[in-house]
N, C-alpha and C positions, 0 to 999 in steps of 0.2 A: 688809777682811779679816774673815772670817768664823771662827769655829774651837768647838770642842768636846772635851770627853774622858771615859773613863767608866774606872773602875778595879772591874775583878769578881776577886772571892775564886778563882772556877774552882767546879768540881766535887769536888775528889779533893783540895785543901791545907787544913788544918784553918787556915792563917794566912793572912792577903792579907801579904807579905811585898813587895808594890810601894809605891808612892811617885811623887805627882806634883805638880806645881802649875805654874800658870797664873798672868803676874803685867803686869796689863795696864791701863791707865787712869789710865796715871800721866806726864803732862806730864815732858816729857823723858829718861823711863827706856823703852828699848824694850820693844816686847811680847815677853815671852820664857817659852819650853816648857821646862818640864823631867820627865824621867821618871827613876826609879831602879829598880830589881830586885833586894831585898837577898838575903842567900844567908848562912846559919849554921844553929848547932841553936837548940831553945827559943822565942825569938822574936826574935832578935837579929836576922836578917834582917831585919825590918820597923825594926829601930832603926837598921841600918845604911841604910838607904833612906831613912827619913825623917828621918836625921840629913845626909846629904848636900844630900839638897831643902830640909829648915830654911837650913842654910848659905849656900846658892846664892842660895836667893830672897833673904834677909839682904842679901847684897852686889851683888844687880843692884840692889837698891835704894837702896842707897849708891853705886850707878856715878856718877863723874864726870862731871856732864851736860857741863862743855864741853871733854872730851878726846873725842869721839864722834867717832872717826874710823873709816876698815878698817883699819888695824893696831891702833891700841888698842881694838877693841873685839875684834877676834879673841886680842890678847895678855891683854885682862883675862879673856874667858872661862876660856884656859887657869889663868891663875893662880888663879884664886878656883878652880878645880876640884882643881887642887892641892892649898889649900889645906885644900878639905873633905876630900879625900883626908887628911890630918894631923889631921879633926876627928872623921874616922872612926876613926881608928888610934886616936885619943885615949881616945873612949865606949870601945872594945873595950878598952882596958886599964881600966876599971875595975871592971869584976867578969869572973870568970874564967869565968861565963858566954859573958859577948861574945866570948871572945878568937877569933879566927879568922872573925869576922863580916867582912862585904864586902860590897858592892854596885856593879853597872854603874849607867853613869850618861848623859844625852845632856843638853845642856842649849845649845837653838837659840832666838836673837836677832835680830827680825827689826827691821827698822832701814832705813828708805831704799827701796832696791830690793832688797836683799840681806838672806839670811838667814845668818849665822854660827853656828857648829855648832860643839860641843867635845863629844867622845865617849872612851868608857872602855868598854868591856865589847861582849854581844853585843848589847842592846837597839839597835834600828835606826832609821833615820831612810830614809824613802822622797819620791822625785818621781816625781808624775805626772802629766805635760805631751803633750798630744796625744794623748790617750788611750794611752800607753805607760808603765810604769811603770818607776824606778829605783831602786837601792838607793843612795844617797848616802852610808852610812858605808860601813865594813868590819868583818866581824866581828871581836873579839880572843881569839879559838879557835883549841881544836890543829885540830878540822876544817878550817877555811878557810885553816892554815898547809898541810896537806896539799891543798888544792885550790889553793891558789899555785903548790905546788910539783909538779904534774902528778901527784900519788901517787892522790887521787882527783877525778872529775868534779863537777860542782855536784849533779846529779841523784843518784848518791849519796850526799853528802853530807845530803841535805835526809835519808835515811832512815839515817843510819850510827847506832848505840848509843853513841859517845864525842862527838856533836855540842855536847853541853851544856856540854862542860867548856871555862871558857873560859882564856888565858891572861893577863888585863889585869881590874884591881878595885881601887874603892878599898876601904884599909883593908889591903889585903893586903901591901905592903912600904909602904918610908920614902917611896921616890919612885916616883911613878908615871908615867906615857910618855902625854900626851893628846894626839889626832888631834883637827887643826881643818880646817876648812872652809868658804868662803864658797859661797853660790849664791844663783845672781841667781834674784829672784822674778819670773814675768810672768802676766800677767792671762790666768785661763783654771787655772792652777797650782792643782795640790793637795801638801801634805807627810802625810803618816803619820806620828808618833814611835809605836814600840808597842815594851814588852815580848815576851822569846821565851814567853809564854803565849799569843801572838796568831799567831806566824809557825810557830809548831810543829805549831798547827790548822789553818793556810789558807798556801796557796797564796799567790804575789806576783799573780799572775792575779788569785786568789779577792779579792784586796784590792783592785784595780784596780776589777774588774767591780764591788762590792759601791761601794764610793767613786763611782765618776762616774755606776753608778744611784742615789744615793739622793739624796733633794731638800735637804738640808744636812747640813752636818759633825754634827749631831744625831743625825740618821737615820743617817748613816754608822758614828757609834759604837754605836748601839743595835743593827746590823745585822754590824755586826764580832765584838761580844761574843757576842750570842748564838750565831753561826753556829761560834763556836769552843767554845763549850760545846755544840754537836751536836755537833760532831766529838770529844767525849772532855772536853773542858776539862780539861785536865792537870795545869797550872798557874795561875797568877794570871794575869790579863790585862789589862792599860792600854793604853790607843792614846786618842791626842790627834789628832785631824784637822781641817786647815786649809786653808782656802781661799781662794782671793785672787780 
């Protein structure tokens, strides 16, 4: 498995307010992605992002090397995301700065043949397997709640003005509702994890076609970032890309 990630400030955010880390080389803890996207005034976004990522990477590596099964390790991702969730809530109450700070969060464990996935917010997790590309999570937005519910199409969706607002974060209530996921990895496979600073510039296509031309998950991110800071660079932009 091969893999890479590049974290850019953007064009137009005076804060890089993402958050990621990679935690890999460790005899009997899996290799496991995590990206956040924090979101407040001042600079509490970047504290709420890197206060999630601190937590997380903490406890995969404290995971109990001989429970490693697929239900515990799909139960422990939720829980320890929980928990940061409560670690985030916590930094935000102590200065009245923070308070209303938040961050999505994706945090996938790859293990075996299988990658496990715990997800909060809109930050995405993508497969692309036969030259086709998918979206693995689901977003936690009022758009995609309207695109569930036939009020609107995807194709408008990707340009509606209220797509950003999302409805799932940690920090923002006591409990939070995590979406988990297993998917089998097979040779040939690539995954995406990217912040909406990457998907709001390019296309699922644009990401496809950029990923399986370039010669590694290296090139893939250096070719990712940049092309979303041609297109405007909006926001912050993280993408982690892996390949098996």
């Amino acid at each position: 498995m091969e893999f890479a990630a590049r974290c850019d400030r953007g064009l137009i955010r005076e804060n890089n307010e993402d958050s990621y880390n990679i935690i890999s080389g460790h005899k009997d803890i899996p290799i496991t992605f995590i990206i956040a996207d924090g979101m407040g005034g001042h600079n509490s976004g970047e504290i709420a992002s890197k206060t999630a990522v601190d937590y997380i990477s903490k406890a995969m590596l404290e995971f109990p090397e001989k429970k490693i099964e697929d239900k515990d390790l799909t139960l422990y991702i939720k829980e320890i995301i929980e928990k940061a969730n409560d670690e985030v809530l916590s930094v935000s109450k102590e200065r009245i700065e923070n308070y209303g700070m938040g961050t999505t969060l994706i945090v996938a464990s790859a293990w075996a043949d299988n990658l496990y996935i715990g997800h909060v917010g809109d930050s995405r997790l993508y497969l692309i397997r036969e030259g086709k590309i998918q979206r693995v999570t689901t977003d936690h937005s009022y758009i995609e709640e309207l695109v569930k519910n036939g009020t609107l199409t995807r194709e408008e969706a990707e340009n509606h003005p209220q797509k950003n607002i999302i409805t799932r974060a940690l920090g923002c209530f006591e409990e939070i509702m995590v979406d988990t996921y297993i998917c089998e990895i097979r040779n040939g496979d690539y995954f995406v994890l990217c912040t909406d600073g990457l998907t709001n510039m390019l296309s699922e296509n644009e990401i496809r076609d950029i990923v399986l031309s370039a010669d590694n998950p290296e090139f893939a991110c250096d070719i990712l970032v940049r092309k979303a800071n041609e297109n405007g660079g909006e926001d912050n932009i993280t993408v982690i890309v892996i390949k098996n």
